[in-house]
VEXNU-292483 format. One record per residue (C-alpha): residue in one letter; x, y, z. Coordinates in steps of 0.5 Angstrom, whole numbers, padded with zeros to 4 digits, always signed. Example, Ala and Ser with C-alpha at 12.3 -4.5 7.8 and 13.67 -1.06 7.14 Angstrom:
BEGIN
a+0025-0009+0016s+0027-0002+0014
% end
This chain:
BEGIN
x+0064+0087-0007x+0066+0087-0014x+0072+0082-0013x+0067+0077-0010x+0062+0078-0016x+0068+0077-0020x+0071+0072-0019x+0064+0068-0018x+0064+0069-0025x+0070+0066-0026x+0069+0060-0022x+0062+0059-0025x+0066+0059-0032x+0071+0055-0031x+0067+0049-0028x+0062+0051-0034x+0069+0050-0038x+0071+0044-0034x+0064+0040-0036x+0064+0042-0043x+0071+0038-0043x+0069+0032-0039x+0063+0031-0043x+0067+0032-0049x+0073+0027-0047x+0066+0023-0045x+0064+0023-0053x+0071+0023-0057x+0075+0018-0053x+0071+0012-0056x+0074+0014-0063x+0081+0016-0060x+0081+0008-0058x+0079+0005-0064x+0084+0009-0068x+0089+0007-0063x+0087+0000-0063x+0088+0000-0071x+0095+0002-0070x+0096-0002-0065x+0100-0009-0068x+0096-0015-0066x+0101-0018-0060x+0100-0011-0057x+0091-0011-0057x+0091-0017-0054x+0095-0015-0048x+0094-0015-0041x+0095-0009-0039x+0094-0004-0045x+0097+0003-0046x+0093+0010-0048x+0098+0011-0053x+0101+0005-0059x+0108+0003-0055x+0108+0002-0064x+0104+0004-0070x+0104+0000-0076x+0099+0000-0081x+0098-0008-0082x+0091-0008-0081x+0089-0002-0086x+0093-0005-0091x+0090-0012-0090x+0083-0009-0090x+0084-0005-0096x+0088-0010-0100x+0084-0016-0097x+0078-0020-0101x+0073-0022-0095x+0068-0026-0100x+0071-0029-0106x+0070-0023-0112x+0069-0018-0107x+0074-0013-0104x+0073-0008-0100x+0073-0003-0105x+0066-0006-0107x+0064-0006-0101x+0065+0001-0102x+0062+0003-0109x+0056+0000-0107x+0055+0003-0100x+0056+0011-0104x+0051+0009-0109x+0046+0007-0104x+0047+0012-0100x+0048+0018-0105x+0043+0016-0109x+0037+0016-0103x+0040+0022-0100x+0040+0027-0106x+0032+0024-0108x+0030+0024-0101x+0032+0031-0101x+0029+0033-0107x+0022+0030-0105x+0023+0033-0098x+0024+0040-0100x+0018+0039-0105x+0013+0037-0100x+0015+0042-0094x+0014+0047-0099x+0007+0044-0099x+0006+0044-0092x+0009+0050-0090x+0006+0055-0096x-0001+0051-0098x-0007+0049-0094x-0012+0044-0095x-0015+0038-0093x-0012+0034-0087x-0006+0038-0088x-0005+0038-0079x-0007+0030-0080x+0000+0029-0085x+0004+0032-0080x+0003+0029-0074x+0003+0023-0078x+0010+0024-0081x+0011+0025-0073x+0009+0017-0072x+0012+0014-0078x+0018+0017-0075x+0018+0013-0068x+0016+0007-0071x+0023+0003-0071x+0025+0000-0078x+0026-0007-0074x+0020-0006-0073x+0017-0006-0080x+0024-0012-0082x+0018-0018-0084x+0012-0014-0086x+0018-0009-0091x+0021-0016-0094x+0014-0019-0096x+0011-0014-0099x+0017-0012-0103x+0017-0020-0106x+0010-0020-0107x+0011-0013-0110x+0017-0015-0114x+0013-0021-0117x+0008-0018-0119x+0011-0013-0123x+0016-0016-0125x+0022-0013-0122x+0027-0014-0117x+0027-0011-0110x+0029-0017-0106x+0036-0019-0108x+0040-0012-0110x+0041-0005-0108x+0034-0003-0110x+0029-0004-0105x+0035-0002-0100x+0035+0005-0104x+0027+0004-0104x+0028+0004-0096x+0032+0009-0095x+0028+0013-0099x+0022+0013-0094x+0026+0012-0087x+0029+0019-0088x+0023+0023-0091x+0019+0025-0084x+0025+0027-0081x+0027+0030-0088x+0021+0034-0089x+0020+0035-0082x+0026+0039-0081x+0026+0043-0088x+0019+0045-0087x+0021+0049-0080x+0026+0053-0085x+0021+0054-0092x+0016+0058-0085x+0021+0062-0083x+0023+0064-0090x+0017+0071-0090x+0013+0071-0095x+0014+0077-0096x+0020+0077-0100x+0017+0072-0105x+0012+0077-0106x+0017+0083-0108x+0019+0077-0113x+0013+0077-0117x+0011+0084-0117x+0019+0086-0120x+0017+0081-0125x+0020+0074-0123x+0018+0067-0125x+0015+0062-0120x+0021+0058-0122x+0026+0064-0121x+0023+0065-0114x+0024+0058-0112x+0031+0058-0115x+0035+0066-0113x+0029+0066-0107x+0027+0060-0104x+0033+0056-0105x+0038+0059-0101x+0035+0061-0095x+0033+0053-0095x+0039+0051-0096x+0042+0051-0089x+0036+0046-0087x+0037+0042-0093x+0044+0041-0092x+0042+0040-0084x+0037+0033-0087x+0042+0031-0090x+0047+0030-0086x+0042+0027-0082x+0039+0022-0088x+0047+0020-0091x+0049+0018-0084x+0043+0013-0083x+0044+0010-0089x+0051+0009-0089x+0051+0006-0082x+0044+0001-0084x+0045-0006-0083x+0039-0011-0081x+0036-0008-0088x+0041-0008-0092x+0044-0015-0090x+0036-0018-0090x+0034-0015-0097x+0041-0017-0101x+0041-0024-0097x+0047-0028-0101x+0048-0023-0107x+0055-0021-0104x+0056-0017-0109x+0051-0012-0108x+0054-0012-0099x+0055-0005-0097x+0061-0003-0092x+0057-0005-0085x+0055-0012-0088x+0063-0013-0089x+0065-0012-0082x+0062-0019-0080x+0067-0022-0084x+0072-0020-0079x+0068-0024-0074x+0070-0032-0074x+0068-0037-0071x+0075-0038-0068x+0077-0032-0066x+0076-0025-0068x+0080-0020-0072x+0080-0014-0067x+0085-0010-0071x+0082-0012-0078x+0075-0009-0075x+0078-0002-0072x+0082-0001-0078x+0074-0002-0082x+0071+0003-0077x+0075+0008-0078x+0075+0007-0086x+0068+0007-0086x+0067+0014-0082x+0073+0018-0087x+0067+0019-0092x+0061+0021-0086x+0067+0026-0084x+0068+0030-0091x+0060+0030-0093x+0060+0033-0086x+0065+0038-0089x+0063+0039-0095x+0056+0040-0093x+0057+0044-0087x+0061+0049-0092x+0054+0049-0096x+0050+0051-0090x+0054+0057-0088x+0055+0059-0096x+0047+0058-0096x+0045+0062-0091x+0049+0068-0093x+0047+0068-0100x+0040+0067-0097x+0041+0074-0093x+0045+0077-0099x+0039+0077-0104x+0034+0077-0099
% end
């Protein structure tokens, strides 16, 4: 009986195992080809009959992605700067309003607080398409009306990301201020500490874990945002980002796929070491947080 019970055990495991790689293989395939296809020379992309593996790997395309000037002036690496600034910039002020605001959410109450939260809900299904012409003439009328200029450069794109990554933001480290006891903060005070040192030796580590989880999640969105990039910068190209550049490998007589492949996977090398970066900063994070907790 005890050799039937186990080996429905095993067999349940390994069918749970085969999912888990089928779903896998479902999931990571796409990147693998599109590594592939960067590698593969050209004669080779265009081939009927295409092989899971480069018959020969070159790094044409890289190069010619790297060194190439699409517009007049702007090079990849431009399009590169502009990107991280962007997106560096949005994503750290994001994080730092979000953190301020779920301390408020989560320790505070007052007025309307049930009604800000499932308004920071609804936000966040509005799709930003949705809002594309509204955002536009408003941020010219704005811009006009102050004297600024927020359509046409990086700052209305920077103002954008700002609010698009912010309900989701606030949302999620609000769940991790609530679990924090409050308890701890209290012994805090009766030892001595500050309001300031309680936020930064207490809260702040044991915070950090969804602080680093929201911006993973708000650095990916506006890396990889087109429509309002390329609406806000209309023709000053020398303030595209990475996503906007890949449509200039698309002619109108033929398409570049190799050129685009090799932009793809460039484009997904810094997501990757943020991700890493950050991944190690919630581990450490949630361990200090114990630590001194």
């Amino acid at each position: 009986m005890n050799n039937v019970h186990r080996l429905r055990r095993s067999v349940g495991r390994l069918g749970l195992y085969l999912a888990a790689l089928t779903v896998f293989v479902f999931a990571v395939f796409p990147v693998y080809w599109v590594l592939a296809t960067a590698l593969r020379p050209t004669g080779e992309i265009f081939t009927r009959r295409p092989t899971l593996f480069p018959r020969e790997i070159t790094l044409e395309h890289f190069e010619r992605v790297l060194s190439g000037v699409l517009i007049p002036g702007t090079s990849f690496w431009s399009f590169l700067g502009n990107s991280l600034v962007v997106t560096v910039g949005s994503v750290a002020f994001a994080a730092m309003l979000a953190l301020l605001a779920a301390i408020a959410v989560a320790r505070f109450r007052f007025k309307l607080r049930s009604t800000f939260i499932i308004m920071l809900l609804v936000i966040q299904m509005v799709p930003v398409e949705a809002l594309i012409i509204s955002l536009f003439i408003n941020f010219f009328h704005l811009g006009n009306a102050l004297d600024l200029e927020l359509v046409g450069n990086l700052s209305g794109v920077f103002v954008i990301y700002v609010a698009v990554s912010l309900p989701i933001t606030i949302l999620m480290i609000r769940n991790f201020v609530s679990a924090v006891p409050r308890e701890l903060e209290e012994a805090a005070a009766i030892d001595g500490a500050g309001g300031w040192t309680i936020f930064w030796r207490i809260l702040m580590p044991l915070v950090a874990p969804g602080l680093a989880a929201a911006s993973i999640f708000a650095f990916i969105t506006a890396w990889n945002e087109f429509l309002v990039a390329f609406t806000f910068l209309q023709n000053n190209t020398g303030a595209y980002t990475l996503p906007i550049s890949l449509q200039y490998y698309f002619g109108a007589v033929s398409i570049e796929w190799g050129s685009i492949m090799a932009a793809s996977t460039l484009l997904t090398v810094p997501v990757m070491i943020f991700f890493l970066f950050v991944q190690r900063r919630m581990v450490s994070g949630l361990t200090m947080g114990a630590v001194k907790g």
